[in-house]
Backbone bond lengths (Angstrom), bond angles and torsions (degrees), N, CA, C in turn:
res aa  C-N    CA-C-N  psi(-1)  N-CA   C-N-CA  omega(-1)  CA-C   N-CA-C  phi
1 X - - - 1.471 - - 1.522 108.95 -
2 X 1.072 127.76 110.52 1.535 140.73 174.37 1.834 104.99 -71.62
3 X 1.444 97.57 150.61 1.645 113.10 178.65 1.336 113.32 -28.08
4 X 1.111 98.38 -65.83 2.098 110.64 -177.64 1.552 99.88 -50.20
5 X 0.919 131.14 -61.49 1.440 119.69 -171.27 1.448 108.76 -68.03
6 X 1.337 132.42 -24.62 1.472 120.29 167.11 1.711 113.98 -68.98
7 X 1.038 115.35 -51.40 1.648 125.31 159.60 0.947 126.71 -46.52
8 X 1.463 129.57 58.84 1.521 151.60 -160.95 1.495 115.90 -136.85
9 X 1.519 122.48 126.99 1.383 118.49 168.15 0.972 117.54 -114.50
10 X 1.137 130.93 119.35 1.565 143.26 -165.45 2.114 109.89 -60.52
11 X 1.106 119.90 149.61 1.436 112.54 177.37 1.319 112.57 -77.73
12 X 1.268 148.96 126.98 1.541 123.40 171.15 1.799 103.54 -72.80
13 X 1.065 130.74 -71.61 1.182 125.71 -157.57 1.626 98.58 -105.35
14 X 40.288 150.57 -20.76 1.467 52.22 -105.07 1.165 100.90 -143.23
15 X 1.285 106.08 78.18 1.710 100.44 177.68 1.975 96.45 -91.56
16 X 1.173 140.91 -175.88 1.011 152.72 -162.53 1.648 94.15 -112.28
17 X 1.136 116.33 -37.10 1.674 130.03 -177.03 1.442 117.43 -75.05
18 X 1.224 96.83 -24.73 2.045 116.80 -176.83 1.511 106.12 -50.37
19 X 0.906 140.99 120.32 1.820 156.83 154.67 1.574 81.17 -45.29
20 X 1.308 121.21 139.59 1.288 145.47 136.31 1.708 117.46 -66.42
21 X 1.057 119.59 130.51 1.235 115.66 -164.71 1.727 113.88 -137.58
22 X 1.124 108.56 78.18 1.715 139.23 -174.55 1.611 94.23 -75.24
23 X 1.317 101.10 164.62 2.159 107.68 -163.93 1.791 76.62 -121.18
24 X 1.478 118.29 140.21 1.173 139.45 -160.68 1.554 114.54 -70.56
25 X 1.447 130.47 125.71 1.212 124.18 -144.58 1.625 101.71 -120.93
26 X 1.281 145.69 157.24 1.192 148.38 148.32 1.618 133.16 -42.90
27 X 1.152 115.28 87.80 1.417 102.59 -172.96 1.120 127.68 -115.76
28 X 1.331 132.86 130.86 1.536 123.01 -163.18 1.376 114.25 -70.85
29 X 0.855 117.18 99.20 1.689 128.86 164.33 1.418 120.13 -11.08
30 X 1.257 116.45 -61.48 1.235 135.76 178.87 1.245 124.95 -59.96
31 X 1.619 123.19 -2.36 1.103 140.15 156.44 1.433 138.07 -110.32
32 X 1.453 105.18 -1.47 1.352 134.46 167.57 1.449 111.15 -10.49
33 X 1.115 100.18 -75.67 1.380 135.78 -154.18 1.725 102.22 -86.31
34 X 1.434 112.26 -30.69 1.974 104.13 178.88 1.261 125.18 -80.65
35 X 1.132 108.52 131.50 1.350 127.29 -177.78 1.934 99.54 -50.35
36 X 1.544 96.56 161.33 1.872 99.15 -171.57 1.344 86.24 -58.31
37 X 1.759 96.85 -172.99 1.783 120.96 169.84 1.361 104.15 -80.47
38 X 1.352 123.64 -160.44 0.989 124.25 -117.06 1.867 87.45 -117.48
39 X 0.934 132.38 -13.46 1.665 152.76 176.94 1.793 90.00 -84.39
40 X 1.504 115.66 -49.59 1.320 83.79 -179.81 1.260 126.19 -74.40
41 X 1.617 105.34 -38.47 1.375 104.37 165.39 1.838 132.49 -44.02
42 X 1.372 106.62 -37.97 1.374 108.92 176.76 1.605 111.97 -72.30
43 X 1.173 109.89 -11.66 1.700 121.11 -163.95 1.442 87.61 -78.63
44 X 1.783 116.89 -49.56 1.493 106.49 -171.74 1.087 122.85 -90.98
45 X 1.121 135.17 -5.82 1.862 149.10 170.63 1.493 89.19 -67.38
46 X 1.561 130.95 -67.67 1.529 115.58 -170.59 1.554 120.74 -58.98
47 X 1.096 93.43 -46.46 1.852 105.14 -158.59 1.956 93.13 -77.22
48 X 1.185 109.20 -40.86 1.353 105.85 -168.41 1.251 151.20 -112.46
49 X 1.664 103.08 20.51 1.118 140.73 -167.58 1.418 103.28 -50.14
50 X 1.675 89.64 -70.70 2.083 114.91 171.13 0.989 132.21 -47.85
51 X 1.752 111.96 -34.26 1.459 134.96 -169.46 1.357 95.92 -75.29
52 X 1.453 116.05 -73.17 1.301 111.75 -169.25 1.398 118.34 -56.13
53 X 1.363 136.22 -33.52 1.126 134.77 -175.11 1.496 106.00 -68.08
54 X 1.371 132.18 -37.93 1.658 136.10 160.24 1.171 98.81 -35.98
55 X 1.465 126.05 -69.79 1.342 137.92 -171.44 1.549 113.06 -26.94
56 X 1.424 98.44 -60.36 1.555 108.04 -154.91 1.496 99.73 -79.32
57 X 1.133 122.18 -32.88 2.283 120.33 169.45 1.540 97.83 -55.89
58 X 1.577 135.98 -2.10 1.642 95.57 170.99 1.871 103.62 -129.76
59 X 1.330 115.15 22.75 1.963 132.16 -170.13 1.415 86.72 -65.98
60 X 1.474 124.60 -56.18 1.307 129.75 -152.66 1.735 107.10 -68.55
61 X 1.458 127.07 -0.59 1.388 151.30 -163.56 1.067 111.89 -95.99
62 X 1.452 114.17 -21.53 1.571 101.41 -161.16 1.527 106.38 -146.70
63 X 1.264 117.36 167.63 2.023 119.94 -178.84 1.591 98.18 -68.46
64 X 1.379 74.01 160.21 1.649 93.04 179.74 1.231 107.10 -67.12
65 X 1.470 140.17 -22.79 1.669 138.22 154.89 1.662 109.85 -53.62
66 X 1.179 94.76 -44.96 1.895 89.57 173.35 1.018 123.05 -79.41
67 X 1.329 124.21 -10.97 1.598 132.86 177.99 2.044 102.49 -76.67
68 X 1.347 94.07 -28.08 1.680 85.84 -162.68 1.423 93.97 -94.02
69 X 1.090 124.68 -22.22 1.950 138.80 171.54 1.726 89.55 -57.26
70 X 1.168 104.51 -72.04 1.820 106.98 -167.95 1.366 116.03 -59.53
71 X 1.334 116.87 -23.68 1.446 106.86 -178.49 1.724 88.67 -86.13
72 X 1.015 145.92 -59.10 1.872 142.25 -161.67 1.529 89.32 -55.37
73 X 0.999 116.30 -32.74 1.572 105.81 169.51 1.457 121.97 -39.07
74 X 1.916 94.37 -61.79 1.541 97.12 -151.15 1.501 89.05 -108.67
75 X 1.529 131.21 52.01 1.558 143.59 -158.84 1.980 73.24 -134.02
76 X 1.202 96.31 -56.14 1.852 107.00 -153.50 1.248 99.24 -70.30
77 X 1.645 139.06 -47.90 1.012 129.12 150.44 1.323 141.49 -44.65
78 X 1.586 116.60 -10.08 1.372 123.69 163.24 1.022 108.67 -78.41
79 X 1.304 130.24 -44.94 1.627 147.23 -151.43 1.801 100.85 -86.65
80 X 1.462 114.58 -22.98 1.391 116.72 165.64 1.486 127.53 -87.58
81 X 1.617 98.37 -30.86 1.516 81.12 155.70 1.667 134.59 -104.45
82 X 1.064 106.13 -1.54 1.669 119.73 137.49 1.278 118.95 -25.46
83 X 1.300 99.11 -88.61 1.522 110.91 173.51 1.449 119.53 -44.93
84 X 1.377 110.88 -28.16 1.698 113.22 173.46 1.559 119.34 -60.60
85 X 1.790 86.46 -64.36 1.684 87.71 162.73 1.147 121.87 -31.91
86 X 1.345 136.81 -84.51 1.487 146.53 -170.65 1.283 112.56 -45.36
87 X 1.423 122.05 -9.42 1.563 115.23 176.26 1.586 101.23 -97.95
88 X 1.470 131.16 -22.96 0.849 161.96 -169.64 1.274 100.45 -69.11
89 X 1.600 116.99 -71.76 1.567 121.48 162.09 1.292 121.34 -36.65
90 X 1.410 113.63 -44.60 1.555 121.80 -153.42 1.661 86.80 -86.60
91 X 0.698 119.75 -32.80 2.192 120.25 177.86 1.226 104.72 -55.02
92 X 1.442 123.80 -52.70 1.486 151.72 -163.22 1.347 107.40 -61.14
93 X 1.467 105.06 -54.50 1.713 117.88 -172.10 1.891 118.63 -160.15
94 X 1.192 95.47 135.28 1.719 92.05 -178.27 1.736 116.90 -57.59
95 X 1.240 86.31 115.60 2.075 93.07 -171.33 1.736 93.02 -106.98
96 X 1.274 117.92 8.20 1.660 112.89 -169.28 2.034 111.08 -59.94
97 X 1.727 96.90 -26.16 1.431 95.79 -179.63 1.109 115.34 -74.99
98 X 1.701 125.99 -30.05 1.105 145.09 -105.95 1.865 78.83 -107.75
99 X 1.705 121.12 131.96 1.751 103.18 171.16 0.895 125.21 -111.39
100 X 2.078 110.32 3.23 1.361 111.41 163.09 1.365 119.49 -78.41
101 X 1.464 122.93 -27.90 1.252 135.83 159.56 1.399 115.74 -40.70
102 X 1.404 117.65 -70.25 1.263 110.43 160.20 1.380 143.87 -54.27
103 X 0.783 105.96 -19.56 1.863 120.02 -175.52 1.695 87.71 -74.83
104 X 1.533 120.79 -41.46 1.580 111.18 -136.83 1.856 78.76 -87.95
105 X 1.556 120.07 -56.40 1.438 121.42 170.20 1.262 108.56 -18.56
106 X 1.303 130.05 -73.81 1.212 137.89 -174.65 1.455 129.27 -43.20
107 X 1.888 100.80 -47.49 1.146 100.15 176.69 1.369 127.44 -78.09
108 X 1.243 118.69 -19.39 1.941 138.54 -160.81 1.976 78.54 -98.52
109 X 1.276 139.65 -40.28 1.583 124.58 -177.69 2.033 97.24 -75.30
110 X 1.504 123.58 -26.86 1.244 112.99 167.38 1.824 108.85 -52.72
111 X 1.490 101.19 -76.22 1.466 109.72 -179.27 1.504 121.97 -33.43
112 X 1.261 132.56 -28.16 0.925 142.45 -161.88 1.459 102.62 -83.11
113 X 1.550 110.51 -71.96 1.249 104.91 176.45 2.023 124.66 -55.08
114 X 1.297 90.26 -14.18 1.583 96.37 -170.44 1.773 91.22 -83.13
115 X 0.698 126.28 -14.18 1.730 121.44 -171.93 1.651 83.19 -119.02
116 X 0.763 164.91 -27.61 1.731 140.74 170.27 1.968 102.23 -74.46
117 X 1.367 108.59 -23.22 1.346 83.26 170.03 1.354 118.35 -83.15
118 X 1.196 106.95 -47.66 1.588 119.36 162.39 1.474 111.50 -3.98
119 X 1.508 126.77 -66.79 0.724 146.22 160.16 1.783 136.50 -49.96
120 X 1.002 105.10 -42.59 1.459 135.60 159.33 1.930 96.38 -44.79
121 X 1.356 99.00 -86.94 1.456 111.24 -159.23 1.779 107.66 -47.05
122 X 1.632 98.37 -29.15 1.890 107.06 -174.96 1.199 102.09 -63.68
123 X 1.865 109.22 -29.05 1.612 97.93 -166.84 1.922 108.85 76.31
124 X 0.992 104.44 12.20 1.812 110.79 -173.51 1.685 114.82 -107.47
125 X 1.382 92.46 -16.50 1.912 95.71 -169.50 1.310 82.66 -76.63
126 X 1.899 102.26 152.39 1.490 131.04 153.06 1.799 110.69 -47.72
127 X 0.803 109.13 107.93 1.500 129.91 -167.32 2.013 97.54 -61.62
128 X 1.350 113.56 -29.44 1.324 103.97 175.80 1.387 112.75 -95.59
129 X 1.108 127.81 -18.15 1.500 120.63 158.94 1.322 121.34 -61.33
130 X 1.462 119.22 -40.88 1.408 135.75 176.81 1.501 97.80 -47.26
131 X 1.198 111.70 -81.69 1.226 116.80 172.77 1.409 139.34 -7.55
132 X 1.365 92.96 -72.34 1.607 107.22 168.55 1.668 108.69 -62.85
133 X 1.037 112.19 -29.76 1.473 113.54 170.45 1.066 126.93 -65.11
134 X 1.285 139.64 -47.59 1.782 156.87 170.32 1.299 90.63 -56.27
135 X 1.639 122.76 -43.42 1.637 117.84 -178.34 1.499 102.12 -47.53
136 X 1.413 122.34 -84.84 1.441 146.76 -169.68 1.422 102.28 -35.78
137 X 1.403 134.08 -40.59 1.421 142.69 -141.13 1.617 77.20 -99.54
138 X 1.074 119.45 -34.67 1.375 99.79 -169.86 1.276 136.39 -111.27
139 X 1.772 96.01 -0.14 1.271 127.89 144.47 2.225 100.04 -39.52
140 X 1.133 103.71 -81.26 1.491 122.62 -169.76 0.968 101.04 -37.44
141 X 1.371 139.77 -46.77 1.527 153.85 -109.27 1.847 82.03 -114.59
142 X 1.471 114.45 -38.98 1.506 94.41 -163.00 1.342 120.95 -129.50
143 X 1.763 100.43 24.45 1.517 122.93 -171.48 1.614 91.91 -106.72
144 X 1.509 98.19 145.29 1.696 112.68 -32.86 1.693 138.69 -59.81
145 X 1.156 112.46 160.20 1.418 115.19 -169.97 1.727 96.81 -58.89
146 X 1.326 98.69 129.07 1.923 91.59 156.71 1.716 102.50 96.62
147 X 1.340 109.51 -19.37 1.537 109.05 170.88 1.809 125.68 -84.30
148 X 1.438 104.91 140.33 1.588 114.15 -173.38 1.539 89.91 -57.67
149 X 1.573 129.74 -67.02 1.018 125.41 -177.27 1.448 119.25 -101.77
150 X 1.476 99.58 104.68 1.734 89.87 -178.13 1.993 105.53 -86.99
151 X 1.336 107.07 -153.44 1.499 121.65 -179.18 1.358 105.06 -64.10
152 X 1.502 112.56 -28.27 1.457 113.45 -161.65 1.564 117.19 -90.73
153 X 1.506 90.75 -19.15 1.789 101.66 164.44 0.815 110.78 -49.60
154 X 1.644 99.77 -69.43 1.626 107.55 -170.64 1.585 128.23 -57.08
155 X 1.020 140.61 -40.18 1.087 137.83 140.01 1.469 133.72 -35.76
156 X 1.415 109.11 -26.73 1.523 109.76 160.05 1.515 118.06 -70.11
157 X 1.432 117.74 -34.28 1.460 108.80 -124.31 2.095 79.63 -123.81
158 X 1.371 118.29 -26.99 1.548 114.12 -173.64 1.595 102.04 -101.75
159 X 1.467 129.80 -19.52 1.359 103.57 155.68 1.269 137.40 40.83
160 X 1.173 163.01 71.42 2.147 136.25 -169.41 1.392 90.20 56.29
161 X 0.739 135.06 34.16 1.973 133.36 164.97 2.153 102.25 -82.09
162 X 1.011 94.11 117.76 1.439 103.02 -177.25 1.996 122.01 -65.34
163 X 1.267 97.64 -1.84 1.808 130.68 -172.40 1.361 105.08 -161.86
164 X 1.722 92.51 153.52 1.479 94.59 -165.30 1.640 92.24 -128.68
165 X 1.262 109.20 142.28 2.035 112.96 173.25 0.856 121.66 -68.44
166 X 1.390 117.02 122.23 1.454 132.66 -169.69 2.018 118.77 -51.52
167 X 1.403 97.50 -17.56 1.687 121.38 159.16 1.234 123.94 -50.22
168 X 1.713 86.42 -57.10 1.920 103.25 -165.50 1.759 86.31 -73.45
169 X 0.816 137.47 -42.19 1.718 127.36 -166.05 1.455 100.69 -73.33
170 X 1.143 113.92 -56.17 1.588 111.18 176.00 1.352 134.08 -30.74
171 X 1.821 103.97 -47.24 1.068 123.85 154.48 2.013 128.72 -48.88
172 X 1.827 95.08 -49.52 1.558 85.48 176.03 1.253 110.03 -53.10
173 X 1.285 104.77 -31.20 2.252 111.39 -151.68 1.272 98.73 -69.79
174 X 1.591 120.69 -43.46 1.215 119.91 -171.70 1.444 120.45 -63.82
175 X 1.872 121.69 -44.07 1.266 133.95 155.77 1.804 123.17 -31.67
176 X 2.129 108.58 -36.65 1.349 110.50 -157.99 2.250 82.65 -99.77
177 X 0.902 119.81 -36.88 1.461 116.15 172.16 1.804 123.32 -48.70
178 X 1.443 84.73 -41.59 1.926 99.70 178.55 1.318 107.21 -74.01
179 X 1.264 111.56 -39.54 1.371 118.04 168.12 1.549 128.35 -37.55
180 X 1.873 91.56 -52.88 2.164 106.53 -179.59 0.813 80.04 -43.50
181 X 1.848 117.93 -73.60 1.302 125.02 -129.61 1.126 137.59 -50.85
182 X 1.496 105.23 -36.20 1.285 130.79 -176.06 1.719 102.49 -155.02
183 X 0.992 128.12 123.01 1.475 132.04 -159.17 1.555 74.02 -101.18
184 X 1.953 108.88 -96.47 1.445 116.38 -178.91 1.042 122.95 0.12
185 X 1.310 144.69 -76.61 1.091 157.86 -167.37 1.544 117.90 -92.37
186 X 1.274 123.01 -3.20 1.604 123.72 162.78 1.366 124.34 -49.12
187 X 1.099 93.10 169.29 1.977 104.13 -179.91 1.369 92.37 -85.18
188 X 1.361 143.64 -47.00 1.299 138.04 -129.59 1.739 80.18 -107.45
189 X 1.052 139.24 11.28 1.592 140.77 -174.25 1.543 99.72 -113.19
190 X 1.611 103.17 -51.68 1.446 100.47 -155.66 2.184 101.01 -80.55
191 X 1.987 109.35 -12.69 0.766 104.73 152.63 1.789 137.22 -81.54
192 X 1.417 123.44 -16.47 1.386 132.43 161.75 1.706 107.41 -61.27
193 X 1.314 101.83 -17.48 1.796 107.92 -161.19 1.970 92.34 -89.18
194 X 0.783 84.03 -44.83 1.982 95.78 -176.72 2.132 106.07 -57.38
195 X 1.466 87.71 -36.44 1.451 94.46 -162.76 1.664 102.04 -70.77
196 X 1.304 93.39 -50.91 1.900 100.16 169.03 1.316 128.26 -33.18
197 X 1.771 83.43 -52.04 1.854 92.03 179.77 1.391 111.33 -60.90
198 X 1.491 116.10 -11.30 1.201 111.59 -171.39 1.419 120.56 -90.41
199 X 1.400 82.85 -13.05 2.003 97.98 -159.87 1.467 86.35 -82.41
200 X 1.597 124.15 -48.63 1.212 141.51 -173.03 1.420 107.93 -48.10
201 X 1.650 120.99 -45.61 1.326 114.80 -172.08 1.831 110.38 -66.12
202 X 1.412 96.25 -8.25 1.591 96.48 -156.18 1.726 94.41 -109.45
203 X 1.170 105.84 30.55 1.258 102.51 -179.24 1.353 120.83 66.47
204 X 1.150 123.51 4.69 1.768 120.78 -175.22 1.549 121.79 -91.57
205 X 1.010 145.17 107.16 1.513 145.50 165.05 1.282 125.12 -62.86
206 X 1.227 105.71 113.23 2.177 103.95 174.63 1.459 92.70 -84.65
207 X 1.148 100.11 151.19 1.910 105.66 157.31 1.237 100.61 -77.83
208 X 1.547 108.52 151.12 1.390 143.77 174.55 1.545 95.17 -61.06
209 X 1.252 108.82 147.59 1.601 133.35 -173.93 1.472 124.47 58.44
């Protein structure tokens, strides 16, 4: 048994076109099919009430190939500001113990990449959103710089993992501490800051504060 596997806490209860290419992860089956918890759900009732209803006045416009292009569209834009939220949380307050927190991180950074390839492979995504996206993804992918296992391991590799590595938490805690310390100048800022630009390219507005 190697270090990483002793360092375990049990649960109690750049082209724009490039395939992302993640190493194959464990996923519980049995959840396949369920919609996020209950933060994601509230994430999309506020933010997307309006959005989606825009959405749905132009479906009737286009082939059924463009219908499944346009919806991974506006799937990936949920899944980004999802993911915003939760970084948002994690700034706010240390969620590193927390394994619904993690489980849900994990799963909405799965979805994400699974709907940017989606998109990728159609050849249909906005090529400058993509972009900025493969940026961010790979931001994650290699933080920290210089580590065997960065954030992006972990998220590949614990997936439906029934315990979470005492690493991968270390890591959130360390992200939500840098944060007090220095909000401005944080990683977890200058990544909420990337995500904007993204929301921004796609036409989307957060409210101020």
């Amino acid at each position: 048994m190697g270090d990483l596997d002793k360092n375990i806490h049990r649960k109690d209860e750049s082209s724009p076109y490039e395939k992302i290419i993640v190493n194959p992860v464990e996923k519980d089956k049995k959840e396949k099919g369920e919609s996020y918890t209950s933060l994601k759900n509230a994430t999309r009732t506020q933010i997307f009430a309006t959005l989606v209803s825009c959405f749905k006045k132009f479906l009737f416009t286009v082939s059924s190939k463009e219908k499944l292009s346009f919806y991974n569209h506006q799937h990936l834009l949920e899944n980004i500001l999802a993911f915003r939220a939760l970084l948002v949380i994690l700034s706010g307050s240390d969620q590193s113990h927390h394994p619904d927190f993690t489980e849900q991180l994990t799963k909405v950074w799965h979805s994400l990449i699974e709907d940017c390839n989606a998109l990728t492979l159609a050849k249909k995504g906005p090529a400058e959103i993509l972009t900025k996206l493969n940026f961010f993804i790979a931001q994650i992918q290699s933080f920290p710089p210089g580590a065997d296992h960065t954030l992006g391991y972990y998220f590949n590799h614990y997936a439906g993992a029934n315990w979470i590595p005492f690493p991968f938490m270390e890591l959130l805690q360390s992200l939500h501490r840098e944060y007090t310390a220095s909000p401005v100048i944080s990683v977890l800022q200058n990544w909420i800051t990337l995500l904007d630009d993204i929301l921004t390219a796609a036409g989307i507005r957060l409210p101020s504060g």
